[in-house]
NUTORBA-822412 format. One record per residue: x, y, z of N, C-alpha, C in turn. Coordinates in steps of 0.02 Angstrom, whole numbers, plus 50000, padded with zeros to 5 digits. Each point is the difference from the previous one (the first is absolute). Layout:
BEGIN
XYZXYZXYZ;...
***
This chain:
BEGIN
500424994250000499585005850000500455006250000;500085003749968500355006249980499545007350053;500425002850021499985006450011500355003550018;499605006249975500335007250008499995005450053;500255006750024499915002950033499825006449976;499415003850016499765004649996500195008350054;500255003449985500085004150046499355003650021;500075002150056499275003650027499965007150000;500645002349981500265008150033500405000849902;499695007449990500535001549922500565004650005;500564992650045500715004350014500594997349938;500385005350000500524998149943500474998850036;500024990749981500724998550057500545000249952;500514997450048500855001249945499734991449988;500664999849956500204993549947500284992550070;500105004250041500364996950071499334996250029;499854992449998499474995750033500104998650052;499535002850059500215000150072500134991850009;500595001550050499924992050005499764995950057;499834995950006499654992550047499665003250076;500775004450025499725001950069499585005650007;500015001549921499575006650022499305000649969;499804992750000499295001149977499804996550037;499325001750052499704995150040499274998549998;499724996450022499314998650018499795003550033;499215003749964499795006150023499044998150008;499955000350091499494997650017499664992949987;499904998150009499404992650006499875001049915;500304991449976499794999849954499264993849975;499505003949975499354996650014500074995549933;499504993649980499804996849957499685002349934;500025001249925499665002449967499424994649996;499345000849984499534993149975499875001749929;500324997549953499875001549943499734993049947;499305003449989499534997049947500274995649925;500074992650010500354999249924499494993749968;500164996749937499724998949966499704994150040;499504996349992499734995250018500174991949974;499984998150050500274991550006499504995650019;499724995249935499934995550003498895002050045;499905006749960499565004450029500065003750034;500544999350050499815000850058500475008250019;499675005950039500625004450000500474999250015;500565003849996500614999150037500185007950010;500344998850049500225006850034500805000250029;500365002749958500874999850004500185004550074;500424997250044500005003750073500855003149972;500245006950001500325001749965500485004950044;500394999150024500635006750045499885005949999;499875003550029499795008649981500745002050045;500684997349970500545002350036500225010149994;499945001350055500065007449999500844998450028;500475005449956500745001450031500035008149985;500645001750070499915008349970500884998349999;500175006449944500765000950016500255005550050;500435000050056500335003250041500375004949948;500384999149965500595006749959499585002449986;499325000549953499655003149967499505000949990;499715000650077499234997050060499555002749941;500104993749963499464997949932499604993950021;499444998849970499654993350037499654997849937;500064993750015499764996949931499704992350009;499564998149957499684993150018500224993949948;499894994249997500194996249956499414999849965;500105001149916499384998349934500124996149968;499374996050007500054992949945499635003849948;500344994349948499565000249924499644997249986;499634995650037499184996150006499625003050007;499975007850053499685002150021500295006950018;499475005749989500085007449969500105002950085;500145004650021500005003850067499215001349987;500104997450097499345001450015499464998349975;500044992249949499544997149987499834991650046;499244998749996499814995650020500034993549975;500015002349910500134994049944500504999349970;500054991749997500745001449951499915001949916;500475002149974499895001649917499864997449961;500014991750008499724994249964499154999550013;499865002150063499244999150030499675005649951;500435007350020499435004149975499984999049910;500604998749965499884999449923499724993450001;499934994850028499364996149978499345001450021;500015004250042499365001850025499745006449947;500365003949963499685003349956500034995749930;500504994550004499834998749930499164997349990;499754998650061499454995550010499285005349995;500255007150038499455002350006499955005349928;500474999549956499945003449941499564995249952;499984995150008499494997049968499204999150029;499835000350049499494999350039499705008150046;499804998850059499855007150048500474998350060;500035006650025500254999150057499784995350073;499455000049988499494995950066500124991149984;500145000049905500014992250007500844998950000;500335004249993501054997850009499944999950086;499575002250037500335002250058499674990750025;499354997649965499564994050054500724995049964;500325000649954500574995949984500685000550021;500135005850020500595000450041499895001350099;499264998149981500005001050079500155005650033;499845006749962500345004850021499415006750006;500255004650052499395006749980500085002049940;499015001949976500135003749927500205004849978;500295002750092500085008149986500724999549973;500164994150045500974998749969499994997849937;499744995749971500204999349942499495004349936;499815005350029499725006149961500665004750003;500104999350049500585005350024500724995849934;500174994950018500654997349970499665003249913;499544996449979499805001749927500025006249991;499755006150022500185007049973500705002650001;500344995750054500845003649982500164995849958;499844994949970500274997449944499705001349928;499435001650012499885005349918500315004849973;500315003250006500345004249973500824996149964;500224994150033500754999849989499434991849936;499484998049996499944996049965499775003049942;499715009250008499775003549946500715001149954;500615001950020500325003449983500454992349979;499914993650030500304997049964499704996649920;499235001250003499724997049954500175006049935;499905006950016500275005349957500554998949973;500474998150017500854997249975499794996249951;
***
């Protein structure tokens, strides 16, 4: 599983990567519950590190970001693009009784994805 680090603060550090001792664990780090594709019917729900570290040289603070799953989301990226591929063919009330999900969420996932499927069908 690959990840990256996101900074939280828009500081311009030097080329110099603080090193080992000077980045620590910053507050209680809680569980993400993140929503992923379904198995075998059944949901599944990925329990995921929400590791918070801050740096001491350059009291910057930053969290660890996966690429399954967007900041500050509930679903992973595979859930919500099958969940719009589904409700672009159908309504929102019948993708949500199939993904088991509110209609408001997967009303919600389908309008931020109209625009990047308008602009890809335009290409």
């Amino acid at each position: 599983m690959k990840s990256s680090v996101l900074p939280l603060t828009h500081l311009f550090l030097p080329l110099r990567h603080p090193s080992r001792h000077e980045v620590i664990r910053k507050g209680s780090n809680a569980l993400r519950i993140v929503r992923h594709l379904s198995v075998f019917e059944k949901k599944t729900y990925l329990h995921v590190p929400s590791i918070r570290k801050y740096c001491t040289r350059y009291e910057a603070g930053f969290v660890w970001a996966y690429e399954f799953v967007g900041p500050k989301q509930r679903y992973s990226k595979l859930f919500r693009s099958h969940t719009v591929e589904q409700a672009l063919g159908s309504t929102a009330a019948h993708g949500a009784r199939m993904q088991q999900a509110p209609a408001s969420t997967v009303q919600r996932m389908h309008n931020d994805a109209v625009p990047t499927e308008c602009e890809r069908i335009y290409e």
